[in-house]
N, C-alpha and C positions, 0 to 999 in steps of 0.2 A: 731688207735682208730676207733671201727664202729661207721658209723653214728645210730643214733637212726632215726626211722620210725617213717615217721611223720602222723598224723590222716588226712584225705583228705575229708570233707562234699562234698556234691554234688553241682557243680554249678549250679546258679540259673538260671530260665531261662533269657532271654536276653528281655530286651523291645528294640523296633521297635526306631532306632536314628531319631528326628526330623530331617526333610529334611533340609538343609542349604540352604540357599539365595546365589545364587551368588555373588562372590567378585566384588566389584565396581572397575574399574582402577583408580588409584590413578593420581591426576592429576599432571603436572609436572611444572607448572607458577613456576618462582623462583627456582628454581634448581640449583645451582652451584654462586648464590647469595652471596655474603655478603656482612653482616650488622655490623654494631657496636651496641654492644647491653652493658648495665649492669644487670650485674649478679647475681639473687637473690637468692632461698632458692634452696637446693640441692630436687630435686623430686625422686618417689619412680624408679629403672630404671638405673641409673649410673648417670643421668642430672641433670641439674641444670635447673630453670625456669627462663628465661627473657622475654621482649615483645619489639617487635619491635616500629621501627616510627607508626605504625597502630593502634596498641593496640594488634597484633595477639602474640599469647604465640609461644614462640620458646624453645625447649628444648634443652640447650647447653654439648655437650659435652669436659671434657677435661676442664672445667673452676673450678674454685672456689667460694665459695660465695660473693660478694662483689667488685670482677674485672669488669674491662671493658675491652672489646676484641670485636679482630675483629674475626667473624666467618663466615664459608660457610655452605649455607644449601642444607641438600644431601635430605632431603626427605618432603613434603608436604601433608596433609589431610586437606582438607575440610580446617580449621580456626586454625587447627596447624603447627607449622614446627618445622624440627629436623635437628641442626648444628654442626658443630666439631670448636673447635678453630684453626686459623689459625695463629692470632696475640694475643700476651696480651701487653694492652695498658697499663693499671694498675693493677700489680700482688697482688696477696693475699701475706700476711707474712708467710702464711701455705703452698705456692709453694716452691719444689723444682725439682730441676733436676729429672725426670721420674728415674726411677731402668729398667722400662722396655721400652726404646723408642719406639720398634716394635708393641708397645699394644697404643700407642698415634695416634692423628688424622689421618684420614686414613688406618690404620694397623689393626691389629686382633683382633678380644673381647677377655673381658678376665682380662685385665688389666686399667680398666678405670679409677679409682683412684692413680696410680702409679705416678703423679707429685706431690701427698699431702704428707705431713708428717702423720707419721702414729696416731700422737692424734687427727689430723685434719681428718684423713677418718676416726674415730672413734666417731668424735662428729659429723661428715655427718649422721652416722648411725643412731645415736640418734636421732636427726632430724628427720629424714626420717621415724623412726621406729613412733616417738610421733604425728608425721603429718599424718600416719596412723592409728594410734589406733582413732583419733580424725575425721576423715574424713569416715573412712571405718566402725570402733568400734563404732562411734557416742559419742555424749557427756558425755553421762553418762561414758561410760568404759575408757574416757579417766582422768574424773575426778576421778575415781578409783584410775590410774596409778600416776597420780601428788598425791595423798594424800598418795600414799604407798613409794615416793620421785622422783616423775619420772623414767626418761630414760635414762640410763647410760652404752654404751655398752664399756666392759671388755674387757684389751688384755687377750689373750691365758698367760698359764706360759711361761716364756723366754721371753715374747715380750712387757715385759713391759720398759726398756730402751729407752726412745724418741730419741737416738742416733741411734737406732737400725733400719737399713734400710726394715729389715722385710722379704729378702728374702731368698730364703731354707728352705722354709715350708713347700712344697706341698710333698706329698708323691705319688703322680700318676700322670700321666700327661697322655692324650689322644692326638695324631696328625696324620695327613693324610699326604701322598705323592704325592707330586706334579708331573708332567708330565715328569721335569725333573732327578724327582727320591732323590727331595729333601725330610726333614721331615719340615712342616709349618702345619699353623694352617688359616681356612678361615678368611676373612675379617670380619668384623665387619657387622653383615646382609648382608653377601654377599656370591658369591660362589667360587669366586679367592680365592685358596689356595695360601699365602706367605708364601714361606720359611726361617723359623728359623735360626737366627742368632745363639740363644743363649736363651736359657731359666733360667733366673734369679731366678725365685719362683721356681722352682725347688729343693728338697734337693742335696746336692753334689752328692751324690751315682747315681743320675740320671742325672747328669750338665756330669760325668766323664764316662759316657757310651759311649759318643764321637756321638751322632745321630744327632748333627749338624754341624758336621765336612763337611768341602765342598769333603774331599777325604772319610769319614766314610767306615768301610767296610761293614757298616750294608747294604748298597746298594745291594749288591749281595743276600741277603734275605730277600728283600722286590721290589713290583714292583707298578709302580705311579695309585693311586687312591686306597692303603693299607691303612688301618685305623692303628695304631700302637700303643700300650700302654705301658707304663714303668712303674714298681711298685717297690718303696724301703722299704721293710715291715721290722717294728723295732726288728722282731725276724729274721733276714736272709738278704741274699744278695739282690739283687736287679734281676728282669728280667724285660724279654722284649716278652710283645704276639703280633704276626704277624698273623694276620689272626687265622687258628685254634692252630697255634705251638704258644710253649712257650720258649725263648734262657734265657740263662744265661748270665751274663754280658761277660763274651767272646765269644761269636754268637754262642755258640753250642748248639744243640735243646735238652731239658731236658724232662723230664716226671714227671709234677709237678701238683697233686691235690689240691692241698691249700698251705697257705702263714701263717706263725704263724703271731700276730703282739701280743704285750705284753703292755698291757695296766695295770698302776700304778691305784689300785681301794682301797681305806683308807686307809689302812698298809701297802699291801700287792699288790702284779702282779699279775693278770689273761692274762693268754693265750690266745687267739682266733683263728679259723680256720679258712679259707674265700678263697673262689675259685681266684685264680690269677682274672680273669675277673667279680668280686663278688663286691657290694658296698659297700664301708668302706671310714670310714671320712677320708680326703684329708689332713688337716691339720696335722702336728705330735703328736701335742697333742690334736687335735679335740676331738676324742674315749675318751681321757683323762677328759676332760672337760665336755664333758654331759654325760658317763655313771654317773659319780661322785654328778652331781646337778641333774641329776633326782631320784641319791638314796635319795640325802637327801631332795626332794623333796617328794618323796613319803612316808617317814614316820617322815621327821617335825625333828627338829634339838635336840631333847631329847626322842623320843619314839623308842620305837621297835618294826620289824616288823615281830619275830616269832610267827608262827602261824596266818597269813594275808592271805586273799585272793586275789591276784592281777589279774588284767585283761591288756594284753599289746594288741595293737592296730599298726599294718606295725613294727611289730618285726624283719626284717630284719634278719642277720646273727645271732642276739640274745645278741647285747653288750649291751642292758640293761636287757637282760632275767637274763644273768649270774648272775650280783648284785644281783636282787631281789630275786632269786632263795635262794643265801646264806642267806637273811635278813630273808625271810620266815621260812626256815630250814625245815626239815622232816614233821611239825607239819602244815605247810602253804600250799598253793594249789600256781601253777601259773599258766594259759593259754595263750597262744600266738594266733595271725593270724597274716598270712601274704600274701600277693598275688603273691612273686614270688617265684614258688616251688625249685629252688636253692638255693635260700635264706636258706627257712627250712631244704633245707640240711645240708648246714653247720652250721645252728643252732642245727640239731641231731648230729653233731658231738661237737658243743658246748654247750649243755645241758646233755651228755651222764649221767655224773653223778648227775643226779638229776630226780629222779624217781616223784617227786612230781610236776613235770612242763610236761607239754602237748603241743607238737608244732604244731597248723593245720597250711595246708594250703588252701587258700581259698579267694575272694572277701570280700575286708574290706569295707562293705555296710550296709545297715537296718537287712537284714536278718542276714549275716554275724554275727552281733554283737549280735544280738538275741541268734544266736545256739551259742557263743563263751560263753555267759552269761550262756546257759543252761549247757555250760560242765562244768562250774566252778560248778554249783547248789549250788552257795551262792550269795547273794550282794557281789558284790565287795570291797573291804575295798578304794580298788585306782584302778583306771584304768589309765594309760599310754600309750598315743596316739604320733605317730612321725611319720604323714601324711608326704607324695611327695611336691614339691613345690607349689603344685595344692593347700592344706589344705585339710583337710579332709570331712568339705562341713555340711552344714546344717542336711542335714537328718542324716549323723554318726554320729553328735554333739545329735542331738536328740535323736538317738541312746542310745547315751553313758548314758546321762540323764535318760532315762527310765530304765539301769539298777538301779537306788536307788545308787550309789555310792557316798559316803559323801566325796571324792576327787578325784580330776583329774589331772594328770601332762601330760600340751600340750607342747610338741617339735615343735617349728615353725621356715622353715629357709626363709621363704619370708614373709617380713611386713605385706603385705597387706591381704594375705591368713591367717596369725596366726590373723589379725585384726579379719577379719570374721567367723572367728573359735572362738575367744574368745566374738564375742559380740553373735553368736547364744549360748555358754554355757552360758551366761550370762541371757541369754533371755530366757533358760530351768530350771531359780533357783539359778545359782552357783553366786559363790564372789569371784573375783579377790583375793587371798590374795599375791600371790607375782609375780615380773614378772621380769626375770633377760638376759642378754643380753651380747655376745662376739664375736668379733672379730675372725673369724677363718677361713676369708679368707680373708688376707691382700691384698689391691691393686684392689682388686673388689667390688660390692657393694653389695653382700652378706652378710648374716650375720644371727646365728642363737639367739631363744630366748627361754625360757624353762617360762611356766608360771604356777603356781598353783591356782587353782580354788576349790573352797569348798562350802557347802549347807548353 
């Protein structure tokens, strides 16, 4: 399959970065302390909030709401501190034994929810997610959110079984080798790389590649301070990239441009292309779950969208370009932007047949959405935005607003950023009308949320 050529605007110029203030040294009173604390509401972060004998907020990690533990605290600011549990003195009824020990106190990020049951980091998220629309969103968008029925985040398909430990989900995994030549993963804000026992969230196809074996032979192809990645993609085998090479699950070096993966879209499967080292959702049915809620996001649960003009916003490899693409038909217009020109590579390879989508690439900025708006040369019927975990930021919300589009579908995978994303479109005209929420990285405190906005 060629790729299709993608349109390239000219970048803009660059404004001059405000100079930074020098970092203050963080002081180190209380350091290796603990306190016995009770444990209140979970915060945005992986933590939970308590306050000491002083009244100072401590943010704990590793606890549950409602416990009492003994914690150590490893970091200090000014009138905060930040601790791991070291004791629980009174457990939650939603603790159980970690799936990942090696990701618990002291150990690697990554896995900070992995002692809860999985309905219990699912109502964290809630939490966490409604604590920000209200604090970050402000009152009004939060009163929006409770009168549309609040904040309920969804397992993924398969994961709805409260029996169900949750893990063999991930479909990539990223790790470094240690000096020993092991594969581990840094410490949790730190730069000691630990090495890997065993990676539980991992799907099998990648548990069975043997890269945590203490004898592995994958050692003889890789050397300590490799970055390594393993990708199990739903249409094919599984590899492993080491630096510029790519192995096969038996260490031999292949020659491999893209990775099918096979995403189930209404009836039917669409294929995807996507460079072994390309971003593509994590979870197995991630891809599954928001190309699907942003279709019917985009044109509402009884309309059609032949013959629409969409606008997409960080289109990435194009797995919501493809839906929309078919919704529109021959008769619709779609324009993309995106800012990382690999990306719209593999998006020319997955858009080939579709003559009536345009993929630039380019800074998804003010201007940006200006020229993306001019090549469409319509209003937008919908724009669909799926900013970095950064949000996509006042001025692109402004942006999007000033094309006239009488809907918007925001992809947001961090609280606080889709908070502030949705109270600046709030604040250029639009209405909340729906805002939905899933689980689709178990055991961490991610999570994404698809919202629709209207004039």
């Amino acid at each position: 399959m060629s790729p299709r050529p993608s349109r390239r605007r000219p970048s803009p110029r660059r404004r001059p970065s405000p100079r930074r203030r020098p970092a203050l040294a963080q002081p180190r009173d209380g350091i290796g302390e603990v306190l016995q604390l009770s444990v209140g509401e979970p915060a945005h972060g992986g933590a939970c909030v308590a306050r000491d004998e002083s009244g100072r907020v401590v943010f704990v990690r590793h606890a549950a709401p409602g416990e009492v533990v003994r914690a150590r605290v490893t970091a200090v600011q000014k009138k905060l501190a930040w601790a791991d549990v070291v004791e629980v003195v009174e457990a939650s009824p939603d603790r159980v034994p970690s799936v990942w020990p090696q990701a618990g106190p002291g150990g690697v990020g990554g896995g900070e929810l992995a002692h809860l049951t999985p309905a219990a980091q699912r109502d964290w998220k809630s939490r966490v997610i409604a604590g920000q629309l209200r604090r970050v969103g402000g009152e009004a968008l939060a009163d929006a959110v409770d009168a549309l029925g609040g904040v309920r985040v969804a397992p993924a398909p398969g994961d709805e079984d409260p029996g169900d430990p949750l893990t063999g989900r991930r479909s990539r995994i990223d790790v470094v080798i240690d000096a020993d030549g092991r594969a581990g993963m840094h410490e949790f804000r730190g730069r000691r790389v630990i090495a890997l026992e065993d990676m539980p969230l991992a799907v099998p196809a990648i548990r069975e590649l043997g890269l945590f074996d203490e004898d592995t032979p994958w050692r003889r192809l890789w050397k300590p301070g490799d970055r390594v990645r393993a990708v199990a993609p739903s249409g094919g085998e599984p590899v492993v990239l080491i630096g510029e090479d790519t192995y096969a699950a038996d260490g031999v070096r292949i020659d491999v441009d893209v990775l099918r993966w096979n995403v189930p879209l209404g009836s039917g499967v669409e294929s995807y292309y996507v460079r072994p080292s390309g971003f593509w959702q994590t979870h197995v049915c991630g891809a599954e779950v928001l190309a699907n809620a942003v279709l019917a996001a985009a044109f509402g649960a009884h309309e059609a969208g032949a013959g629409r003009a969409i606008m997409e916003l960080y289109s990435g490899a194009g797995l919501f370009s493809v839906p929309l693409a078919r919704a529109v038909g021959e008769s619709g217009h779609v324009v993309t932007l995106e800012g990382d020109e690999s990306a719209v590579c593999d998006a020319g390879d997955n858009l080939a047949a579709f003559d009536w989508v345009d993929a630039f690439a380019g800074n998804v900025d003010r201007e940006g959405v200006v020229d993306l708006s001019g090549q469409l040369g319509a209003v937008p019927d919908v724009v669909v935005a799926d900013p970095p975990r950064a949000g996509a930021g006042a001025e692109v919300c402004e942006a999007i607003a000033a094309t006239g589009a009488p809907r918007v579908v925001l992809v947001s995978c961090d609280p606080a950023a889709g908070a502030r994303d949705l109270r600046a479109l709030t604040e250029c005209g639009y209405t909340l009308a729906s805002l939905q929420a899933w689980d689709l990285f178990p055991h961490t405190h991610h999570v994404e949320m698809v919202s629709v906005l209207s004039r």
